[in-house]
NULUMDREN-101695 format. One record per residue: residue number from 1; residue in three letters; z, x, y of N, C-alpha, C in turn. Coordinates in steps of 0.001 Angstrom, whole numbers, padded with zeros to 6 digits. Layout:
N
+-----+------+---------+---------+---------+---------+---------+---------+---------+---------+---------+
|  nr | rest |    n_zz |    n_xx |    n_yy |   ca_zz |   ca_xx |   ca_yy |    c_zz |    c_xx |    c_yy |
+-----+------+---------+---------+---------+---------+---------+---------+---------+---------+---------+
| NUM |  ALA |       Z |       X |       Y |       Z |       X |       Y |       Z |       X |       Y |
...
+-----+------+---------+---------+---------+---------+---------+---------+---------+---------+---------+
end
This chain:
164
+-----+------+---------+---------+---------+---------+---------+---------+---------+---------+---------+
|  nr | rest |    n_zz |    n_xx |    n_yy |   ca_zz |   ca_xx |   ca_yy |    c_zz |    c_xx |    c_yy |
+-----+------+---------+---------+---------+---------+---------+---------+---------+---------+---------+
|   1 |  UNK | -093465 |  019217 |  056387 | -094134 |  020467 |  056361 | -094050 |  021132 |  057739 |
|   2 |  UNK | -093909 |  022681 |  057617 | -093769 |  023270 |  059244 | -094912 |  023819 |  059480 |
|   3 |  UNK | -095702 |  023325 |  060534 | -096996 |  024000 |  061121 | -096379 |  025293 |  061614 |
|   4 |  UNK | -097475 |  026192 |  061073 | -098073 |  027518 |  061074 | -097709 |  027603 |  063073 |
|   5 |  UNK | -096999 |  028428 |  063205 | -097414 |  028933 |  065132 | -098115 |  029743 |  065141 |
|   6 |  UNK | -098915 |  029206 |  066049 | -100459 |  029990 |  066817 | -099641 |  030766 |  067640 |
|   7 |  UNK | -100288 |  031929 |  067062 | -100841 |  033199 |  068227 | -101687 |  033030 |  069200 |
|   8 |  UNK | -101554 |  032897 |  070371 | -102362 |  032666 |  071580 | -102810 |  034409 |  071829 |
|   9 |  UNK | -104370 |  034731 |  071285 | -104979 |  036291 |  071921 | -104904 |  036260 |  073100 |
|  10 |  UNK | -104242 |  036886 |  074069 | -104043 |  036494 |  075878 | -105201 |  037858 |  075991 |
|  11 |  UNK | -105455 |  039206 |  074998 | -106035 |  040322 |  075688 | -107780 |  039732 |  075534 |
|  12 |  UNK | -108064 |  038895 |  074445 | -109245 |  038387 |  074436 | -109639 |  037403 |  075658 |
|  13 |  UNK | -108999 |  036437 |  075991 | -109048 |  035280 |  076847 | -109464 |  036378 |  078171 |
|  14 |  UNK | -108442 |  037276 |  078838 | -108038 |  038785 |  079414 | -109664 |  039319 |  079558 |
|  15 |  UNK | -110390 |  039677 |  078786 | -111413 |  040544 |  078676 | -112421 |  039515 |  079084 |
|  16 |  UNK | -112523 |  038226 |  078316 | -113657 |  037180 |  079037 | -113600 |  037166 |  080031 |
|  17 |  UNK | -112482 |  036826 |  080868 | -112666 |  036580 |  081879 | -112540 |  037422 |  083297 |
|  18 |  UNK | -112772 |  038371 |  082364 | -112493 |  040136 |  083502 | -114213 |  040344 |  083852 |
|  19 |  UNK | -115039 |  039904 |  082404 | -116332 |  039924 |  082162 | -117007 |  038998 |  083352 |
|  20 |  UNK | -116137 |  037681 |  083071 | -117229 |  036563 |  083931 | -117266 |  037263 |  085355 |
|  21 |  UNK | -115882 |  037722 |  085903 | -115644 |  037822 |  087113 | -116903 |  039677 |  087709 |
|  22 |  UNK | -116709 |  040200 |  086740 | -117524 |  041258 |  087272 | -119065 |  041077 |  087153 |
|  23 |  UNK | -119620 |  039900 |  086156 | -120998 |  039166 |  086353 | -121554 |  038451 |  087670 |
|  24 |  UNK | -120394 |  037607 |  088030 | -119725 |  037142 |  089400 | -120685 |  038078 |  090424 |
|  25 |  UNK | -119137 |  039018 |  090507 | -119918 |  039988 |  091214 | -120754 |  040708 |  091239 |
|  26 |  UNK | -121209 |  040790 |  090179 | -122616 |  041800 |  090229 | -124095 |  040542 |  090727 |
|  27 |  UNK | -123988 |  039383 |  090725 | -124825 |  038853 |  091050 | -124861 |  038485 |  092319 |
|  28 |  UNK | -123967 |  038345 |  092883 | -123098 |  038559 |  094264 | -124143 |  039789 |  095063 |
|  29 |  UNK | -123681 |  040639 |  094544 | -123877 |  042026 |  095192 | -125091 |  042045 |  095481 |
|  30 |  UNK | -126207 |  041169 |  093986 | -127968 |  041817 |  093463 | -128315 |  040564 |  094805 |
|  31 |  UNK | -128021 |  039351 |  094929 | -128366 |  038516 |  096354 | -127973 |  038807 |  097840 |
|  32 |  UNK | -126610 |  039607 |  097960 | -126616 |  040424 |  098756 | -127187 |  041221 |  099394 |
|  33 |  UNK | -127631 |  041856 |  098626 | -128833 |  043236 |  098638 | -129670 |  042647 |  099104 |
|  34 |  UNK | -130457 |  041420 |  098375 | -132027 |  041045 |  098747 | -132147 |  040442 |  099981 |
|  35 |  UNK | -130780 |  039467 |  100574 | -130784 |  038843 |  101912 | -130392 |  040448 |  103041 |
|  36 |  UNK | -129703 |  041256 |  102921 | -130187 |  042161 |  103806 | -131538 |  043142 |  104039 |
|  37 |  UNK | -132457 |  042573 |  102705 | -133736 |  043699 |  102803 | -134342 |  042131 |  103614 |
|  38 |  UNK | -134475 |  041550 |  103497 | -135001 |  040173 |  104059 | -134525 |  040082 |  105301 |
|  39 |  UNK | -133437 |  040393 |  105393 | -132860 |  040304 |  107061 | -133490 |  041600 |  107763 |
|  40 |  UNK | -133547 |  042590 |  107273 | -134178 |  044196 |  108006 | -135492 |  043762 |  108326 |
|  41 |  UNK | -136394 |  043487 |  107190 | -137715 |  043057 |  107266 | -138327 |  042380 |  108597 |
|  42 |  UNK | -137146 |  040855 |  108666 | -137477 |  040308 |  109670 | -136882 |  041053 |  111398 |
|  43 |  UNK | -136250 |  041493 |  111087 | -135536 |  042590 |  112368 | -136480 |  043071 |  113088 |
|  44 |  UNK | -137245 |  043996 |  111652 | -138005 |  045357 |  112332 | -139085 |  044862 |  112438 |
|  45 |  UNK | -139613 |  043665 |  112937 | -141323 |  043711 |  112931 | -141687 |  043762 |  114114 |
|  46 |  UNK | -142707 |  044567 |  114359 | -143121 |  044497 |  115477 | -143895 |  043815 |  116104 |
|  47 |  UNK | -144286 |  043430 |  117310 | -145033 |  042233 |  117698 | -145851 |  043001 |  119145 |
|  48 |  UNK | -147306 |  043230 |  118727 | -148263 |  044213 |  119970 | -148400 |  042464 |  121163 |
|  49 |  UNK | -148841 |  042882 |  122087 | -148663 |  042200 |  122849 | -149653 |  042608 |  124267 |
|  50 |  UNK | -150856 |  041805 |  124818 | -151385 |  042477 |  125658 | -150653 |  042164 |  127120 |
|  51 |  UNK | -151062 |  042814 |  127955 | -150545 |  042849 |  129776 | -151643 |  043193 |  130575 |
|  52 |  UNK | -152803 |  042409 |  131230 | -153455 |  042737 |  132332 | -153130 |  042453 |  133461 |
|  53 |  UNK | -153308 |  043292 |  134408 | -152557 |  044095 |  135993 | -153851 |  043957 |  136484 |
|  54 |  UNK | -153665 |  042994 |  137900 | -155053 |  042877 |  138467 | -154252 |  043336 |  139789 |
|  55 |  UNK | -155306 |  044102 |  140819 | -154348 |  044139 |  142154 | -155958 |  043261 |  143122 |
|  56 |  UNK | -155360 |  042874 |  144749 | -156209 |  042193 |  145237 | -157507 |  043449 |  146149 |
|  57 |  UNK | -157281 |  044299 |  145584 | -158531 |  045207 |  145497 | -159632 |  045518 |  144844 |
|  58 |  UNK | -159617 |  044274 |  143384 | -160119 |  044489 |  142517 | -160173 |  045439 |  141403 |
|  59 |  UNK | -159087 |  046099 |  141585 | -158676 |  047100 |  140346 | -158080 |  046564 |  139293 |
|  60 |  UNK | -157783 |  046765 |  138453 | -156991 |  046069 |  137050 | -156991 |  047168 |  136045 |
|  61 |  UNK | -156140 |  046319 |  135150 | -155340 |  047562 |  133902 | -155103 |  046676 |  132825 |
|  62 |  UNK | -155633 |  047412 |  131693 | -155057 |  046592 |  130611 | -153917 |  046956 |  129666 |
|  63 |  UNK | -152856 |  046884 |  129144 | -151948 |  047727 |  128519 | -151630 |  046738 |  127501 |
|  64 |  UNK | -151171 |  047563 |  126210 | -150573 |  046729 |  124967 | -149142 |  047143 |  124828 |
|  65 |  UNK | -148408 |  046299 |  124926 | -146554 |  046270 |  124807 | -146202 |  045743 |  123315 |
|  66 |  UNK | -145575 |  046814 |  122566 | -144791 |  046321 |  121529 | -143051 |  045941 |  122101 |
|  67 |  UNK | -143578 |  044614 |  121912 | -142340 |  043639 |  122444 | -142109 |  043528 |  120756 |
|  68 |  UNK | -141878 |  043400 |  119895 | -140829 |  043661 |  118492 | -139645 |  045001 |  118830 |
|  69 |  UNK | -139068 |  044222 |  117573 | -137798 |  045470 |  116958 | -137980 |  046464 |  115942 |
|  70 |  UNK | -139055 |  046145 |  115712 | -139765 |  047596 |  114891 | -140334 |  048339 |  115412 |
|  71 |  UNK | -141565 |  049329 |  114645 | -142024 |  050144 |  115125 | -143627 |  049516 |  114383 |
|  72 |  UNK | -145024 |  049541 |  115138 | -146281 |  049208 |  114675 | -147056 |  050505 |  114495 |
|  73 |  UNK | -147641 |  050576 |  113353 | -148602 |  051501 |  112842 | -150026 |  050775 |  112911 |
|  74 |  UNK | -151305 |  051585 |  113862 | -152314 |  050743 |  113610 | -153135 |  050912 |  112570 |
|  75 |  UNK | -153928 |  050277 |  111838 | -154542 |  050607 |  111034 | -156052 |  050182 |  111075 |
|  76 |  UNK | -156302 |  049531 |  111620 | -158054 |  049080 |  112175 | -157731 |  048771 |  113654 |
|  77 |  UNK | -159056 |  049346 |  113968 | -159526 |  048712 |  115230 | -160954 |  048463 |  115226 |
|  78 |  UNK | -161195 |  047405 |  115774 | -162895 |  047144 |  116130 | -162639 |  046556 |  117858 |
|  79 |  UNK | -164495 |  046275 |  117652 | -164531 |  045883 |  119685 | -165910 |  044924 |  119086 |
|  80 |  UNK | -165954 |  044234 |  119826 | -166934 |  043062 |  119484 | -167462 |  042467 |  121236 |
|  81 |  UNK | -168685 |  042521 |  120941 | -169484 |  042006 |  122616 | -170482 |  040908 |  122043 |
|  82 |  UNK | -170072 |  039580 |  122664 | -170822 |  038293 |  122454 | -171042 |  038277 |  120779 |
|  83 |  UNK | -169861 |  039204 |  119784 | -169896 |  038575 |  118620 | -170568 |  039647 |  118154 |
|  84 |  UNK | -170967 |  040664 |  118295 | -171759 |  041682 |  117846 | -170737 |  043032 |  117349 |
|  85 |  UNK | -170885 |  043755 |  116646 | -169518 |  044693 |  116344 | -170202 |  046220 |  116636 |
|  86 |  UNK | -169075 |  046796 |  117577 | -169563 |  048459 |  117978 | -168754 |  049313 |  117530 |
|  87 |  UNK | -168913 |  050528 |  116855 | -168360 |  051180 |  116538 | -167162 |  051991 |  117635 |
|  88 |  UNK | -167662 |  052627 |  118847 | -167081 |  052970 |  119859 | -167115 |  052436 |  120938 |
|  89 |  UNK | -166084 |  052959 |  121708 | -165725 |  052434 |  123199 | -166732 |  052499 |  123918 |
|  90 |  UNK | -167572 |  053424 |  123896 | -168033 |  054114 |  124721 | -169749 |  053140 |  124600 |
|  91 |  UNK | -170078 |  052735 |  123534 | -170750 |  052001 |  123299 | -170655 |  050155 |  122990 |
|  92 |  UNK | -169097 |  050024 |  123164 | -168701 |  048500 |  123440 | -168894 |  048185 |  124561 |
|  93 |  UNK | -168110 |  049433 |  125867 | -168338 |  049471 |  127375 | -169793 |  049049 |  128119 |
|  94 |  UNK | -170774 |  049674 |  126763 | -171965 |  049859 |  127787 | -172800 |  048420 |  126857 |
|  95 |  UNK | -172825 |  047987 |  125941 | -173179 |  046382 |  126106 | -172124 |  045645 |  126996 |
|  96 |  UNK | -171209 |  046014 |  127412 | -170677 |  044616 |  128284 | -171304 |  045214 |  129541 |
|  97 |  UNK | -172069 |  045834 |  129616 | -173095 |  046624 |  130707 | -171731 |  047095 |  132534 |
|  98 |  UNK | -170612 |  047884 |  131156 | -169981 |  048573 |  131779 | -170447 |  049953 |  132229 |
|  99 |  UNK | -170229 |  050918 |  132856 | -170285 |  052229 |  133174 | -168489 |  052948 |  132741 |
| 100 |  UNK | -168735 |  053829 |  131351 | -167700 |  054390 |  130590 | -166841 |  054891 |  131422 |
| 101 |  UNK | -167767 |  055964 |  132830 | -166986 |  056542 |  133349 | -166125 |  056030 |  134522 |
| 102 |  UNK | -166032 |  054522 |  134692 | -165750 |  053775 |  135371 | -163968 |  053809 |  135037 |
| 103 |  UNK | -163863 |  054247 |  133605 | -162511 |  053437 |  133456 | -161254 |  054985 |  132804 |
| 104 |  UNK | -160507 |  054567 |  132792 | -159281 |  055996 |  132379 | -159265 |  054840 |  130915 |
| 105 |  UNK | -158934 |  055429 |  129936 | -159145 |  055132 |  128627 | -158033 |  055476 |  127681 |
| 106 |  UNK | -156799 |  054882 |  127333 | -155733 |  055108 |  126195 | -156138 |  055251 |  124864 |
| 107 |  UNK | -154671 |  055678 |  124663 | -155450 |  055878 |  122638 | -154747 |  054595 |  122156 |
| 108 |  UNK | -155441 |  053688 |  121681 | -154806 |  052212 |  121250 | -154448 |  052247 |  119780 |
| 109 |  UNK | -155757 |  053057 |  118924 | -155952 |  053424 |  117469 | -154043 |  054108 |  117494 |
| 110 |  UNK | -152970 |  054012 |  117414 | -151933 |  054679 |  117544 | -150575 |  054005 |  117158 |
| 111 |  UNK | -149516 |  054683 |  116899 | -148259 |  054469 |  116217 | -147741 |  053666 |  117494 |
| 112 |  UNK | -147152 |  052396 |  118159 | -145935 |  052134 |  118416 | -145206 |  051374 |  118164 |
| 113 |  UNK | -144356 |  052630 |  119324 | -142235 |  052851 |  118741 | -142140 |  051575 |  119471 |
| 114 |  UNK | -141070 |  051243 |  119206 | -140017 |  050036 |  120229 | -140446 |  049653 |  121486 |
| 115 |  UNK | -140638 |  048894 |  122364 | -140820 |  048573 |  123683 | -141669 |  049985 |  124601 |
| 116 |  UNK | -142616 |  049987 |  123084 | -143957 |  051084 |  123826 | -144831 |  050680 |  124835 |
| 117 |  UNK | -145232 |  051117 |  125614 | -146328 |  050309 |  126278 | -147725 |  051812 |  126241 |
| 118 |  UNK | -148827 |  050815 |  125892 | -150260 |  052026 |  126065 | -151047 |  051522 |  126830 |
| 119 |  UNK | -151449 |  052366 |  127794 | -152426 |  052066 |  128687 | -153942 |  051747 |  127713 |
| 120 |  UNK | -154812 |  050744 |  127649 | -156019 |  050964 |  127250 | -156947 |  051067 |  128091 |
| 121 |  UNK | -157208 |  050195 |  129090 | -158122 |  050295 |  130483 | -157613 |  050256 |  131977 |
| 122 |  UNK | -158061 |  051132 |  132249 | -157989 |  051435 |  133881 | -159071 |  051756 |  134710 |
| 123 |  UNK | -159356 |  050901 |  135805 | -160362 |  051472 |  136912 | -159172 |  052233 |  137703 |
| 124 |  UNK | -160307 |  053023 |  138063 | -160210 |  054338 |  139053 | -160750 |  054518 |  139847 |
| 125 |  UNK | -162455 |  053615 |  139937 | -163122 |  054063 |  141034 | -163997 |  052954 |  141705 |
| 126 |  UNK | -163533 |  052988 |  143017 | -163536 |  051904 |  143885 | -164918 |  051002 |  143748 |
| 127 |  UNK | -166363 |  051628 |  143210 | -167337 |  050703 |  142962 | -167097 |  050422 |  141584 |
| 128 |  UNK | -166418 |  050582 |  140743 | -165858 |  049813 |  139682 | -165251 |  048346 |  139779 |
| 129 |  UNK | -164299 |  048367 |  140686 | -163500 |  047085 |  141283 | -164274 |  046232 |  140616 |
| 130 |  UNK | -163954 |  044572 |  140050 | -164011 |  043507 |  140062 | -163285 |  042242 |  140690 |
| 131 |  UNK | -164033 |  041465 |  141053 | -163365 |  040136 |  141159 | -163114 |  039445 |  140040 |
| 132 |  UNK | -162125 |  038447 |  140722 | -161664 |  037542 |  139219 | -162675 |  037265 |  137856 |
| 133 |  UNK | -163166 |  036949 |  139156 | -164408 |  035915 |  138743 | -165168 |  036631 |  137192 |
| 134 |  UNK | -165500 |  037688 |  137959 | -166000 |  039106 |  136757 | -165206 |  039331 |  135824 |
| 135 |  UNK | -164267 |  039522 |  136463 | -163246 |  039566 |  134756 | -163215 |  038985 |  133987 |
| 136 |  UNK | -162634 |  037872 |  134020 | -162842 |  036647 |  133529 | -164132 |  036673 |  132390 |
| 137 |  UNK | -165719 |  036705 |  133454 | -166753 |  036869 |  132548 | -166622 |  037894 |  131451 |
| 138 |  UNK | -166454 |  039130 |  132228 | -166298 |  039811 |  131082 | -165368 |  039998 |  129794 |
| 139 |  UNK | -164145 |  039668 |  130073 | -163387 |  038909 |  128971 | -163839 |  037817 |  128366 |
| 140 |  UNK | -164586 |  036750 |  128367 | -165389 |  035889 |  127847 | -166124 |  036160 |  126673 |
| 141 |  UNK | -166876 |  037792 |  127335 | -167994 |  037778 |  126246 | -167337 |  039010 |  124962 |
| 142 |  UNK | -166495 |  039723 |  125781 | -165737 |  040779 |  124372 | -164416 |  040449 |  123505 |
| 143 |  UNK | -164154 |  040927 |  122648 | -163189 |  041020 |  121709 | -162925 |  042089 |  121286 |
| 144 |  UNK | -161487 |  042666 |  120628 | -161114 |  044252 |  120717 | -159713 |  043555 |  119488 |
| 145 |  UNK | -160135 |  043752 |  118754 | -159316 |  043607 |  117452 | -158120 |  044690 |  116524 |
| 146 |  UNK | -156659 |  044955 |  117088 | -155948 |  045588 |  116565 | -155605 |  045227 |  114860 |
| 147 |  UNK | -155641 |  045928 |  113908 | -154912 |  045398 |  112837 | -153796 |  046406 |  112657 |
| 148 |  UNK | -152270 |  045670 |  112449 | -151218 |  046741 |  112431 | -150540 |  046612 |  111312 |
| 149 |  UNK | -149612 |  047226 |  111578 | -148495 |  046718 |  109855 | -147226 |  047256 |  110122 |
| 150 |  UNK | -146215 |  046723 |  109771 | -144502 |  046908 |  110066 | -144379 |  047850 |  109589 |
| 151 |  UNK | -142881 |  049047 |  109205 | -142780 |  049747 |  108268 | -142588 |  049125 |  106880 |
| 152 |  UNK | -142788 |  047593 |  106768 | -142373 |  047259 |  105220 | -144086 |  046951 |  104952 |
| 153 |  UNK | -144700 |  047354 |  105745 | -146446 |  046899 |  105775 | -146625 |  045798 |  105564 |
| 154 |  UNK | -146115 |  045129 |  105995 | -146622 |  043508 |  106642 | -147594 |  043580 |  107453 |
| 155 |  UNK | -148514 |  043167 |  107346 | -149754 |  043169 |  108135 | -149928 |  041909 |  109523 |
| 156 |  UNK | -150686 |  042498 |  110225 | -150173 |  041195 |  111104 | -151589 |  042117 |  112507 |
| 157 |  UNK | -152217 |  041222 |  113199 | -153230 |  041668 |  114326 | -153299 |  040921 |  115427 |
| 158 |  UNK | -153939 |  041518 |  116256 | -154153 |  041284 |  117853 | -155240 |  041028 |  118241 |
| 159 |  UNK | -155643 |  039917 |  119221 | -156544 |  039535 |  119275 | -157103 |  039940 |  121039 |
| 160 |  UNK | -157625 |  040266 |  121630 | -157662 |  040592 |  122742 | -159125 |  040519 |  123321 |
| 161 |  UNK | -159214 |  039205 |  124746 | -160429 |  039104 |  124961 | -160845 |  037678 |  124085 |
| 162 |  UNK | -161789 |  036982 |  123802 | -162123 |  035937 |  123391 | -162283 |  035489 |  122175 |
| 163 |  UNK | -161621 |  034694 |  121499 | -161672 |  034719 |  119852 | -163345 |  034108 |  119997 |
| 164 |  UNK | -164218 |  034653 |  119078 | -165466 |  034278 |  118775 | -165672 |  032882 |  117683 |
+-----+------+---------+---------+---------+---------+---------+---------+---------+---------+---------+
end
C-alpha cells in the first residue's frame, strides 16, 4: 500500500511562530517599561539634609541641602520644644526662650530643586551669639519636623534637633 504524502502547512507553523515571537516582545517591552519607571523613581529622589555653621564668635546658621537627584516638595512642617507641638516659629522660638528677632528666618515650608540649599536660621545680632555649650542645649530640647515627597510622591521626612 502507498502512504498518502503529507502536506507540511509551512504558512501555519509561519504565523505561530511570528505570534510567539511578537508576545516575546511585547512582554519584553511591558518589563522594560516597568524597570525604567523603577530606575527614574529611584534616580529622582530627593534626600533634605541639614548643615549647621557655627563661627568662633558664637554666631551660627542652620541650612537644609537637598543632596538627592530629584526635586522635594514639602508638605508638613511642625516644631516641637521638650515634646510639646507649636504651631509657629515665632512661638516655637519663644518656648525655647529664644528672642524671634534675634534670628534672619528662611522659608523651609518650600519646593526644593536639585542641590538647593535654604537658609532656616541665622543670628545677626551680636547679644544673640551662643556658645557651644548653648547650642547644643538648645538643640536638645527642640525638634522641627519636615515631611516631603519625590515627584512620584514617595514620602519620606527630616528630622532636625532631637528625636523625642
Amino acid at each position: 500500500m502507498i502512504k498518502p504524502i503529507r502536506i507540511i502547512n509551512w504558512e501555519k507553523h509561519t504565523a505561530l511562530c511570528s505570534m510567539l515571537v511578537a508576545l516575546c516582545a511585547l512582554a519584553t517591552s511591558i518589563w522594560q517599561g516597568n524597570s525604567m519607571q523603577e530606575h527614574n523613581r529611584l534616580s529622582l529622589r530627593p534626600y533634605l539634609e541639614t548643615e549647621i555653621n557655627s563661627k568662633d564668635d558664637g554666631s551660627w546658621e542652620l541650612f537644609i541641602n537637598n543632596n538627592g537627584m530629584g526635586p522635594a516638595q514639602v508638605k508638613g512642617l511642625q516644631y516641637f520644644v521638650d515634646g510639646t507641638s507649636y504651631a509657629s516659629r515665632e512661638d516655637f522660638l519663644l518656648a525655647l526662650g529664644e528672642d524671634p528677632d534675634c534670628y534672619i528666618r528662611g522659608n523651609i515650608g518650600r519646593f526644593y530643586k536639585v542641590a538647593d540649599r535654604q537658609m532656616v536660621y541665622s543670628t545677626f545680632r551680636k547679644a544673640c551669639f551662643k556658645t557651644e555649650s548653648e547650642r547644643v542645649a538648645m538643640f536638645s530640647r527642640m525638634k522641627i519636623v519636615i515631611d516631603y515627597q519625590s515627584l512620584y510622591g514617595e514620602s519620606y521626612q527630616l528630622v532636625i534637633g532631637k528625636e523625642q
